[in-house]
C-alpha positions as CSV (number, residue, x, y, z in Angstrom):
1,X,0.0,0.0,0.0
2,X,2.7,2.4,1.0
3,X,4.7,1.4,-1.7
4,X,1.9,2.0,-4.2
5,X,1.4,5.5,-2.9
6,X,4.8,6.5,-3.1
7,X,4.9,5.8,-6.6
8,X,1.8,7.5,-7.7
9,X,3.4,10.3,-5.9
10,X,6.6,9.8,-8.3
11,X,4.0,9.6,-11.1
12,X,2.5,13.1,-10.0
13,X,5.4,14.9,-9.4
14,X,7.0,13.8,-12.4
15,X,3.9,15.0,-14.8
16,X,3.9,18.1,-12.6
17,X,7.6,18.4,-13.7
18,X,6.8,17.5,-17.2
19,X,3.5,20.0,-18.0
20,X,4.3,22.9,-15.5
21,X,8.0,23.5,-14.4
22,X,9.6,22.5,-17.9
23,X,7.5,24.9,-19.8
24,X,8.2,27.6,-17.4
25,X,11.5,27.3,-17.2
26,X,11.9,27.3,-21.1
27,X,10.4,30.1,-22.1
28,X,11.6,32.1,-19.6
29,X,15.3,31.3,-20.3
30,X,14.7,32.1,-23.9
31,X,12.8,35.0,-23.5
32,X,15.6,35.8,-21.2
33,X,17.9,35.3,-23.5
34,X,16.5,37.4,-25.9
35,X,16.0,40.7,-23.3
36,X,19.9,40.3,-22.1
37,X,20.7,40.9,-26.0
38,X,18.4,43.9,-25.7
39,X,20.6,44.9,-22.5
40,X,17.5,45.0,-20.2
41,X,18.6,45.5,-16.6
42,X,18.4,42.3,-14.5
43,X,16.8,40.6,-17.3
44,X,16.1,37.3,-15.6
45,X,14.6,38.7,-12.7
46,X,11.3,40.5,-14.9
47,X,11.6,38.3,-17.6
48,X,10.8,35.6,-15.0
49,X,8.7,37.9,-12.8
50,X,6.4,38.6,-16.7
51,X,6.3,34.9,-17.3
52,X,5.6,33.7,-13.9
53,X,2.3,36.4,-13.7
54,X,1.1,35.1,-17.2
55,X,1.4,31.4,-16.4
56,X,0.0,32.1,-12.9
57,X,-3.3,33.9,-14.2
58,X,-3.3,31.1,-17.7
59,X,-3.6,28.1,-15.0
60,X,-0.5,26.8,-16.2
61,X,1.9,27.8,-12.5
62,X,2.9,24.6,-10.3
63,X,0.5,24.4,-8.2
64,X,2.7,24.5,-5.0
65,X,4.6,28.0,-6.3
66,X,8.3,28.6,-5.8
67,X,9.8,26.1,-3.2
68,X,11.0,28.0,0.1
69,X,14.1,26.6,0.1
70,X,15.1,27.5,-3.6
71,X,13.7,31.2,-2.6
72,X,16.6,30.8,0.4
73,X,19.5,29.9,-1.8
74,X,18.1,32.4,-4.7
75,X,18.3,35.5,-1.9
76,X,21.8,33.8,-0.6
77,X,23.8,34.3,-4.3
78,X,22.4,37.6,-4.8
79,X,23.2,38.4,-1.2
80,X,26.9,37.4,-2.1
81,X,26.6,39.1,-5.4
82,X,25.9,42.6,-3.8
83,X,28.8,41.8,-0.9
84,X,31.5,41.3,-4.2
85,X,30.6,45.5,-4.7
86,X,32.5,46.5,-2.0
87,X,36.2,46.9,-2.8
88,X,38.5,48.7,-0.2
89,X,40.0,50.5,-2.9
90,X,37.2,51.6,-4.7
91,X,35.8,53.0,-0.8
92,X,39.4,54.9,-0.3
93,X,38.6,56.9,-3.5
94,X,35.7,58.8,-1.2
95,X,38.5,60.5,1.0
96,X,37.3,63.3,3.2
97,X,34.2,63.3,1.2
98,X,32.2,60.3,2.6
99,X,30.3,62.4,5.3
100,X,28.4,64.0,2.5
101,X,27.7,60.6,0.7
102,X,26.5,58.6,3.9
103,X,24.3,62.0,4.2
104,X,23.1,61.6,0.5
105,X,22.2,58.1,1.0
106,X,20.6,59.3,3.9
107,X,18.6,61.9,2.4
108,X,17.9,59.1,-0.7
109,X,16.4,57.4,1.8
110,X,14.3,59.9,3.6
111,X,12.7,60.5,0.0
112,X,12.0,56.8,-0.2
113,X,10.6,56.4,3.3
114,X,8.6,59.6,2.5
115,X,7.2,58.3,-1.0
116,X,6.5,54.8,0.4
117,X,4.6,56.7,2.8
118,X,2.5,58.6,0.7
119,X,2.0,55.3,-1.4
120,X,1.0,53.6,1.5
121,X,-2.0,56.3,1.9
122,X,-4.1,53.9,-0.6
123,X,-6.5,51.7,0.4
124,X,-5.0,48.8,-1.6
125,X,-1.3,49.7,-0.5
126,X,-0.1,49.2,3.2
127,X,2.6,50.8,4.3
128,X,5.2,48.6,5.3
129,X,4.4,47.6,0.9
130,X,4.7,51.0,0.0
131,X,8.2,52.0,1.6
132,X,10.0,48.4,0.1
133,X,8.1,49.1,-3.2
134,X,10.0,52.6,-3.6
135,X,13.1,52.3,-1.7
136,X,15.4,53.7,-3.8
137,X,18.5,50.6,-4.0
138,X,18.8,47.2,-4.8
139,X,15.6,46.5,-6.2
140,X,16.1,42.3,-6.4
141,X,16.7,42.4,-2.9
142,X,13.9,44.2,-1.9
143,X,11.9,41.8,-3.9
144,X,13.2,38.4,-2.8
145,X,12.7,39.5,0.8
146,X,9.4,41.1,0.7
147,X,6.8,38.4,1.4
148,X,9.3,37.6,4.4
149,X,9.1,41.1,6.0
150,X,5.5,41.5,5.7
151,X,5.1,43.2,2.9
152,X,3.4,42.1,-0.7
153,X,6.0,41.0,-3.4
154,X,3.6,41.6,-6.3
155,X,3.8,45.1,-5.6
156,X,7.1,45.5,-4.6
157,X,8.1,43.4,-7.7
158,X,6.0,45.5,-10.4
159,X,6.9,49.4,-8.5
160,X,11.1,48.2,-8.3
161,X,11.2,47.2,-11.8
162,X,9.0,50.7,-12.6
163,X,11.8,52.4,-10.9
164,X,14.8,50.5,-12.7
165,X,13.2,51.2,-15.9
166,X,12.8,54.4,-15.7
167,X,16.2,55.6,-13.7
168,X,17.9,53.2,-16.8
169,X,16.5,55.0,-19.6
170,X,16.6,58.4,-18.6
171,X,20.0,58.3,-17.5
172,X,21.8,58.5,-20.8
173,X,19.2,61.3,-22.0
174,X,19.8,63.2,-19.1
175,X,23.4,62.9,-19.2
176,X,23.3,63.9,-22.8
177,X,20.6,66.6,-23.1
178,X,21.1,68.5,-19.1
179,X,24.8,67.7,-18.7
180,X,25.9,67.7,-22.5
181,X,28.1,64.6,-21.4
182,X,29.8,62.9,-24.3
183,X,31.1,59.6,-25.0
184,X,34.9,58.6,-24.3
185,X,37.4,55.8,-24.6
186,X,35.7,53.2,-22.8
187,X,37.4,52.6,-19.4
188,X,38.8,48.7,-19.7
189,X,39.4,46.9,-16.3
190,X,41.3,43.8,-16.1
191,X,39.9,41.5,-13.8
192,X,41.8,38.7,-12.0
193,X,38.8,36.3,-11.4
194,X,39.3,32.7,-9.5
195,X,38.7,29.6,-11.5
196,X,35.0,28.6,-11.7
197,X,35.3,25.9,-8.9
198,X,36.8,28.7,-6.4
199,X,33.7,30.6,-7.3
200,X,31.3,27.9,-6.5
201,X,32.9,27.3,-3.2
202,X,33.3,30.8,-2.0
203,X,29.5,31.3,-3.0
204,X,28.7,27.8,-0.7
205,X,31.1,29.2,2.4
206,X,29.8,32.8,2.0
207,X,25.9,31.6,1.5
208,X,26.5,28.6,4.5
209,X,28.5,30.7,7.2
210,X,26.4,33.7,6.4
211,X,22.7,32.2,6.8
212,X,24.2,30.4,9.8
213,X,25.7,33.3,11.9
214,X,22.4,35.7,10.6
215,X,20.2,33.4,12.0
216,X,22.1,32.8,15.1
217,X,22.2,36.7,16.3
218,X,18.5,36.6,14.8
219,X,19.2,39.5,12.2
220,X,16.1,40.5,9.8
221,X,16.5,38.3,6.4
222,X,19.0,36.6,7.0
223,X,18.8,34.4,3.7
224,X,20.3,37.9,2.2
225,X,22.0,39.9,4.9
226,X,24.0,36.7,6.2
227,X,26.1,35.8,2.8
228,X,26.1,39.4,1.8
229,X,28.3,40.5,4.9
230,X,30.4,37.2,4.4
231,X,31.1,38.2,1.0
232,X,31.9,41.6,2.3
233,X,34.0,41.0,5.0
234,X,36.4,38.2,3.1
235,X,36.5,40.7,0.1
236,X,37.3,44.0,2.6
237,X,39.9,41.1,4.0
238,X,41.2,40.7,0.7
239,X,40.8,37.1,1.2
240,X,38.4,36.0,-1.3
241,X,40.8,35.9,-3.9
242,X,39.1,37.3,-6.7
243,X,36.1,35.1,-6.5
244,X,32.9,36.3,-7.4
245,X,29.5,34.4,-8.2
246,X,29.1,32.6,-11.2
247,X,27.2,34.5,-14.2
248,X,25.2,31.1,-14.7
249,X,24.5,31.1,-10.9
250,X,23.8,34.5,-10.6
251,X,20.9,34.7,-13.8
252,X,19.8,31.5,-12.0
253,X,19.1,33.4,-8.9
254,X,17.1,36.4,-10.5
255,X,15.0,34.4,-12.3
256,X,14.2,32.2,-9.0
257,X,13.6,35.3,-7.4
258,X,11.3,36.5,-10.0
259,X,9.0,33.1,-10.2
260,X,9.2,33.6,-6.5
261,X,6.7,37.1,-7.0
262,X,4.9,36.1,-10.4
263,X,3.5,32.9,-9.6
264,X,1.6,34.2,-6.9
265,X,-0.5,36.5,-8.9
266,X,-4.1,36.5,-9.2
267,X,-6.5,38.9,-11.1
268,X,-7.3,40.5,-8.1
269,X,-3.9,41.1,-7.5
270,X,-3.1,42.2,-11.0
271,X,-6.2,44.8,-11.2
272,X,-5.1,46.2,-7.8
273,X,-1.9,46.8,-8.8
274,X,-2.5,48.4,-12.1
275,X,-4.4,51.0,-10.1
276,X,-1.4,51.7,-8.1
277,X,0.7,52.4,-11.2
278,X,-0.1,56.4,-11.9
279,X,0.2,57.1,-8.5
280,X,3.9,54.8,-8.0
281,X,5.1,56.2,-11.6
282,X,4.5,60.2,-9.9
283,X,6.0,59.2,-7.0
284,X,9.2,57.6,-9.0
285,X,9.7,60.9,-10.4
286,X,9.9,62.7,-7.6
287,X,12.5,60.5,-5.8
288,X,14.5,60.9,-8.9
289,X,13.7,64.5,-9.0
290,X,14.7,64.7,-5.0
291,X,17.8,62.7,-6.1
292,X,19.4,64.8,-8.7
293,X,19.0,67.7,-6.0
294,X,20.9,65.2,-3.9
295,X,23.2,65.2,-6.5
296,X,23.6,68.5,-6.8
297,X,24.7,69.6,-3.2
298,X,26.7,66.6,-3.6
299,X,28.7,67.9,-6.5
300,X,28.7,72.2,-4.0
301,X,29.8,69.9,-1.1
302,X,32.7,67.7,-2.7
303,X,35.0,68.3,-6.0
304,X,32.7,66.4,-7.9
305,X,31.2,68.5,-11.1
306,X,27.3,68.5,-11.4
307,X,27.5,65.7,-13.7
308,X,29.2,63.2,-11.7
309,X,27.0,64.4,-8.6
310,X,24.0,63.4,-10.5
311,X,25.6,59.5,-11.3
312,X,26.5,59.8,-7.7
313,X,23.1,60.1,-6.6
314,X,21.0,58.2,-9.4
315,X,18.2,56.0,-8.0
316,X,18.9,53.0,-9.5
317,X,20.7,50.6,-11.5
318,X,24.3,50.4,-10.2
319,X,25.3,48.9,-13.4
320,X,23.8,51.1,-15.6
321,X,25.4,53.8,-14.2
322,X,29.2,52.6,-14.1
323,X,28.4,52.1,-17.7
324,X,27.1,55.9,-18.4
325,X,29.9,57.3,-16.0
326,X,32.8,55.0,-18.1
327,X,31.6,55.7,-21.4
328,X,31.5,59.6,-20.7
329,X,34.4,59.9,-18.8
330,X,33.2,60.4,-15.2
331,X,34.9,59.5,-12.0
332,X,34.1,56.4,-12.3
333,X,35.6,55.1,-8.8
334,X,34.0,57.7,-6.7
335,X,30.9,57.4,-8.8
336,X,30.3,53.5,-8.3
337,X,31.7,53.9,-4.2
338,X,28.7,55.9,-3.3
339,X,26.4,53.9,-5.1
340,X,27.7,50.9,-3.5
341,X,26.9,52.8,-0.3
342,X,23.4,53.7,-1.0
343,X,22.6,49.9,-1.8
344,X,24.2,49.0,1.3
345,X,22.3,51.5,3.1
346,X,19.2,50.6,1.7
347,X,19.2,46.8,2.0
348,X,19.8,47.1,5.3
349,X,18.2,50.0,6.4
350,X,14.8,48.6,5.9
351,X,14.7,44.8,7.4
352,X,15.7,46.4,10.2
353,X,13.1,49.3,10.0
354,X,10.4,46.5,9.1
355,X,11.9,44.6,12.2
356,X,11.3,47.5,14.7
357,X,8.1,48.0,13.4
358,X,6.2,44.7,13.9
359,X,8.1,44.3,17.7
360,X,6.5,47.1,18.5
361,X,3.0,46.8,16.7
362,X,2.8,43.8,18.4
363,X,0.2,43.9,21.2
């Protein structure tokens, strides 16, 4: 009898396999193929997040969603990811200037609360939602830990993405049109990166000892905090040895952490949110508006120019913008330092905020 069960359990989760996770996972590696060539930011994160809403409202999702522990390990290689930022040499370059940044990122973040805030006003929003939906840095981690702090990662998901979108594509027409920043020699930088099989084990020992520890000193999501301050410390420690997290690994983990937030869409869901949209999109724009102000007593407080203020300060997209400030001949290092810092600030800003505020909502 037992026996019999256990294999029509086989039989069921291998035709669940078969007519639910295969296609899945197929179109959205081709489709994410297909936006990387288009250079869409963090393609396998929405690309996955798209597919996993459509499939969810077609009837075609697994029925159990994304498996906790795979949303774990996702949140643990983009934790490690974010930790191989920091260099100590690129964090030197800030000098006597990293008061002004730290009060930047502060300010970034004020905005953020601020907006999230006013988001959280609606109805249909609370506002724990609102403030991770339009914190301004690291917009995949804010997503993978959503559901975990309390908040909805359907909204988060769609309002981050709104936000990368839009800081990505205005940047260069910004920098172009308000800056009159021209291209340059593109900035090459040789990179002494560990064999693949150093990579895989430093992203095991970071994502291992990091989850561990987080867990043990009970610090707010610790499936991303933990291995992103083990990445950071052994990197800081110059210990790491150039190792970083597989590009193979990494795509792996954003499109996890997008199935994670589309396949638990619903129609209800999807209508509520599109009524958000006007309202997140105003508020988007005046972050990045608050921003580039940011930027601009930035740039009066430092020896930065206007220009490289503005980079300094951009909302979004750390990638994007090491690419604008290269390509125009920026300062790149001090440009990329303080964005490191806002993400940092951000990311853990916020599970700590969400912390304090369910210990002391609690009756």
């Amino acid at each position: 009898m037992g026996s019999s069960a256990a294999g029509a359990l086989d039989r069921a989760s291998r035709l669940a396999f078969l007519t639910r996770w295969l296609p899945l996972a197929l179109t959205t590696v081709v489709l994410t193929l297909g936006a990387s060539r288009l250079g869409i930011p963090s393609a396998g994160l929405f690309v996955a997040l798209f597919v996993g809403v459509v499939f969810a409202l077609a009837g075609w999702a697994p029925g159990a969603g994304m498996p906790r522990r795979l949303g774990v390990a996702a949140q643990a290689v983009l934790g490690v990811e974010i930790g191989t930022l920091v260099q100590g040499d690129t964090l030197s370059t800030l000098g006597d200037d990293w008061l002004p940044v730290v009060l930047a990122c502060v300010g970034t973040l004020a905005l953020s609360i601020g907006a999230g805030a006013l988001l959280g006003l609606r109805r249909d929003v609370d506002a724990l939602t609102g403030a991770l939906a339009l914190v301004a840095g690291g917009a995949s981690g804010l997503v993978a830990i959503a559901q975990e702090l309390g908040g909805d990662e359907r909204v988060v998901a769609v309002v981050q993405y709104l936000r990368v979108v839009l800081v990505t594509t205005t940047m260069p027409l910004i920098a172009t049109v308000v800056f009159s920043a021209h291209g340059s020699e593109p900035v090459v930088v040789e990179a002494d990166g560990a064999p693949w099989y150093m990579d895989l084990l430093f992203v095991a020992v970071c994502a291992g000892v990091g989850i561990t520890v987080a867990r043990l000193v009970r610090l707010p999501a610790p499936g991303l905090l933990g291995p992103l301050i083990a990445a950071t410390i052994l990197d800081l420690l110059g210990v790491s040895m150039g190792a970083g997290v597989p590009p193979l690994l990494l795509a792996a983990a954003y499109i996890g952490i997008g199935w994670q937030a589309g396949l638990r869409f619903t129609m209800d869901s999807l209508r509520s949110i599109s009524r958000i949209l006007p309202t997140a999109l105003l508020l988007i724009i005046g972050i990045t508006a608050g921003c580039a102000v940011l930027g601009l007593w930035l740039a009066a407080s430092t020896d930065l120019t206007g220009y490289e203020g503005y980079l300094a300060t951009t909302p979004g997209g750390v990638y994007a913008v090491l690419a604008v400030a290269a390509s125009t001949g920026a300062n790149v290092t001090f440009v990329v330092a303080a964005q490191v810092i806002r993400v940092f600030m951000m990311l853990f800003a916020v599970p700590v905020g969400a912390k304090l505020v369910r210990h002391y909502r609690k009756p």
